[in-house]
Backbone as CSV, one residue per row, in Angstrom:
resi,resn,N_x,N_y,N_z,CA_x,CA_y,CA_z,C_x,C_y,C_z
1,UNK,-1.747,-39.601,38.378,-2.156,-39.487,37.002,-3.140,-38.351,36.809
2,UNK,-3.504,-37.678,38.084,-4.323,-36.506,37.589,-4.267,-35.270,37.005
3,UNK,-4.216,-34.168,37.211,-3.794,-33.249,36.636,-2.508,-32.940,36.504
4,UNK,-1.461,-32.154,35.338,-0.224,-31.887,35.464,-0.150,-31.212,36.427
5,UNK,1.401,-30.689,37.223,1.407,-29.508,38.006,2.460,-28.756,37.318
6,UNK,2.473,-27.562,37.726,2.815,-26.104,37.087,4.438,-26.512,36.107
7,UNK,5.378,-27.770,37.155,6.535,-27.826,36.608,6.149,-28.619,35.165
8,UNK,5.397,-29.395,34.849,5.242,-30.243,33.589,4.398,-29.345,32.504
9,UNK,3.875,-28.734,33.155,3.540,-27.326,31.783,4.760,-26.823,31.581
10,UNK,5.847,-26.043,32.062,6.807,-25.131,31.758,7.867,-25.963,30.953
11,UNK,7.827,-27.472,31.621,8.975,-28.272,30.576,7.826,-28.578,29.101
12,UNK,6.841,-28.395,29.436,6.100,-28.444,28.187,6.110,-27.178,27.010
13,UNK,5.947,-25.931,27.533,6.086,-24.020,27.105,7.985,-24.569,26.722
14,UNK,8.418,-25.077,27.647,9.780,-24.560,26.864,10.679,-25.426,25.823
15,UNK,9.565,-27.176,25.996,9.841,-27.401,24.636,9.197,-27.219,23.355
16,UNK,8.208,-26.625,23.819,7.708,-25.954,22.226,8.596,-25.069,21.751
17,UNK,8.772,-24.141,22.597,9.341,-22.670,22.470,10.713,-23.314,21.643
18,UNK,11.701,-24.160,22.266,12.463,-24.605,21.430,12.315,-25.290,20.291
19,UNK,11.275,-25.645,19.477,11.222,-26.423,18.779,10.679,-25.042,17.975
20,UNK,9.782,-24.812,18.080,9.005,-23.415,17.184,10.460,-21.870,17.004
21,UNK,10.367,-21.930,18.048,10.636,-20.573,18.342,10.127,-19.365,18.598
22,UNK,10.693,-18.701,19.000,9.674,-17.549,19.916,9.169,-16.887,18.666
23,UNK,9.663,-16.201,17.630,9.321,-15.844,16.301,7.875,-16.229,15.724
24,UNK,8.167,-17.651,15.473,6.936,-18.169,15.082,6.125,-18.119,15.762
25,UNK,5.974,-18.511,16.764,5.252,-18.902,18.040,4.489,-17.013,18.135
26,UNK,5.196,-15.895,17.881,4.518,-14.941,18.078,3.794,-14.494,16.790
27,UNK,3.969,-14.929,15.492,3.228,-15.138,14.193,2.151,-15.640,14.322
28,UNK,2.362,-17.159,15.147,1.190,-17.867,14.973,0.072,-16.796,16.308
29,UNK,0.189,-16.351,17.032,-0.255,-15.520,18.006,-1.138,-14.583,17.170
30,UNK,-0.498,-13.654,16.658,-1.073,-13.096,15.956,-2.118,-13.324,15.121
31,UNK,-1.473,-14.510,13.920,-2.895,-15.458,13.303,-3.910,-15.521,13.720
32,UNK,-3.755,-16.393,14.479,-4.705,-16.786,15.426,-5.683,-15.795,15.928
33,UNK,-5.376,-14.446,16.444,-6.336,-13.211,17.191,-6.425,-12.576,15.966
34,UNK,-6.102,-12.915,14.696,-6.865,-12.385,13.372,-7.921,-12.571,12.901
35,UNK,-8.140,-14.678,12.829,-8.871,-15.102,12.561,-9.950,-15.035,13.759
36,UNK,-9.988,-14.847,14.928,-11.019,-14.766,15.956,-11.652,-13.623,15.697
37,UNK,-11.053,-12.646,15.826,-11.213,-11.153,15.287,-12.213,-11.485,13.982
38,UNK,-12.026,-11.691,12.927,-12.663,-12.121,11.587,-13.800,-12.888,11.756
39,UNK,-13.635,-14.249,12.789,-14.880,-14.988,12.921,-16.065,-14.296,13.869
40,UNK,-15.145,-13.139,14.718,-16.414,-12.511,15.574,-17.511,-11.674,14.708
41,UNK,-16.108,-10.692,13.767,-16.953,-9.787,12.598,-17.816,-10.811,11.667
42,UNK,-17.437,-11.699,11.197,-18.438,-12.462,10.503,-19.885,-12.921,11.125
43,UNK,-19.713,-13.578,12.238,-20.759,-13.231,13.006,-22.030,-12.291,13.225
44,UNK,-21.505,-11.603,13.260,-21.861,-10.140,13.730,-22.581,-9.503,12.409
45,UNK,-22.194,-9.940,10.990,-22.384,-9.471,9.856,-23.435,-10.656,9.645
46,UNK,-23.028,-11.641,9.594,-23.899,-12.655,9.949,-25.683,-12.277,10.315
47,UNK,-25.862,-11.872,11.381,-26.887,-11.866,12.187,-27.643,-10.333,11.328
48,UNK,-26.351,-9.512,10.695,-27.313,-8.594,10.133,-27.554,-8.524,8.825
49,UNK,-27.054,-10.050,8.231,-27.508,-9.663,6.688,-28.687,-9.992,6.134
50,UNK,-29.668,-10.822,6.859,-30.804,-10.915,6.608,-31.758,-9.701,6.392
51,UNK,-31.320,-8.652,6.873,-32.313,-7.663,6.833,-31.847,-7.119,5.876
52,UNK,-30.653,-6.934,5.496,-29.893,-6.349,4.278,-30.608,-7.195,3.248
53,UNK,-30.346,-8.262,3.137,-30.770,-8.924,1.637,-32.178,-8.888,1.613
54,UNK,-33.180,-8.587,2.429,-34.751,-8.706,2.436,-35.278,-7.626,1.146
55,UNK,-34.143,-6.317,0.802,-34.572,-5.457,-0.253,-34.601,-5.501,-1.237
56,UNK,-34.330,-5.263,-2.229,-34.949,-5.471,-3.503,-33.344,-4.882,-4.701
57,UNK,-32.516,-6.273,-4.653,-31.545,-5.823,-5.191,-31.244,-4.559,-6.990
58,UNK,-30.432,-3.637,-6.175,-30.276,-2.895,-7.448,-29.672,-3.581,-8.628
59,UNK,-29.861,-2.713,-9.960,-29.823,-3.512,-11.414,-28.955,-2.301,-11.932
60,UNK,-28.331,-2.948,-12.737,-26.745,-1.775,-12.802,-27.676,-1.601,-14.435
61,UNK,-27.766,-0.270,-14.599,-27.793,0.633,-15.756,-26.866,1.166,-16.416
62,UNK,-26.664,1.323,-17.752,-25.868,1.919,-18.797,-26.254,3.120,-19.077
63,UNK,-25.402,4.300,-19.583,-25.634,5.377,-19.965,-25.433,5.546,-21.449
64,UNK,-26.152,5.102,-22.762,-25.744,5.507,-23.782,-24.102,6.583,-24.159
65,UNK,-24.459,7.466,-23.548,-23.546,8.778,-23.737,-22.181,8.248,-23.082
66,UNK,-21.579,7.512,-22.484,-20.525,7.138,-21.877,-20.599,5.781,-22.300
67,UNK,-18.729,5.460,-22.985,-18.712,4.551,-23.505,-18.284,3.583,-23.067
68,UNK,-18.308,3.288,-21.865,-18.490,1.901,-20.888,-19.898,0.907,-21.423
69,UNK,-19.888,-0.229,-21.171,-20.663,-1.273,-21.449,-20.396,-2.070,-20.246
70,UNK,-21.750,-3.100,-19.931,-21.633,-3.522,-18.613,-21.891,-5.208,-19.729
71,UNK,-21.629,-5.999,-19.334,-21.762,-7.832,-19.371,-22.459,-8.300,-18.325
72,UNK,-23.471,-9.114,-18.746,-24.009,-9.683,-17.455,-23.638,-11.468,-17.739
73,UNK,-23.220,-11.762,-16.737,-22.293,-13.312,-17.116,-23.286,-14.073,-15.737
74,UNK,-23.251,-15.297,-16.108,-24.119,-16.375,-15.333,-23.951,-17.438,-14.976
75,UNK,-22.482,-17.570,-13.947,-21.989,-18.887,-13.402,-22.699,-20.307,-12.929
76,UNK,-22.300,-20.839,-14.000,-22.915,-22.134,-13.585,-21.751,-23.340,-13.334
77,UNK,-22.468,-23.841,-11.867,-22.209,-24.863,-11.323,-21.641,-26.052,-12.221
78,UNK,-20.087,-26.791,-12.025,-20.105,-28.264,-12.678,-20.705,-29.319,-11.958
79,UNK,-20.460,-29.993,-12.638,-21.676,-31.229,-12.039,-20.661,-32.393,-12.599
């Protein structure tokens, strides 16, 4: 009952493989080293946004002379 050996993994790899298919099975591969990829960068962005947000956020200005207009809108939470 202790560990599998090498033959009960491969009947294991090759009934996935039949059930998925190699297709998917290389989709989900991919996924997968996307989202790791993404959770490392988040991380990483993570650890440096504290120093980023410590400044003194900019305030978006209008130019009379150009006829753009800016809205300032103020999402609030339902409850």
């Amino acid at each position: 009952m202790g560990s599998f050996s090498i033959w009960h993994w491969l009947i294991v790899l090759l009934i996935v493989v039949m059930v998925f298919g190699t297709k998917k099975l290389r989709n989900m591969g991919g996924d997968l080293g996307g989202a790791v990829k993404g959770f490392k960068d988040g991380m990483r962005d993570g650890a440096a946004a504290p120093e980023e947000k410590s400044a003194v956020p900019a305030q978006v200005t209008t130019n009379a002379s150009t006829e753009k207009t800016t809205i300032d809108v103020e999402a609030k939470q339902k409850s």
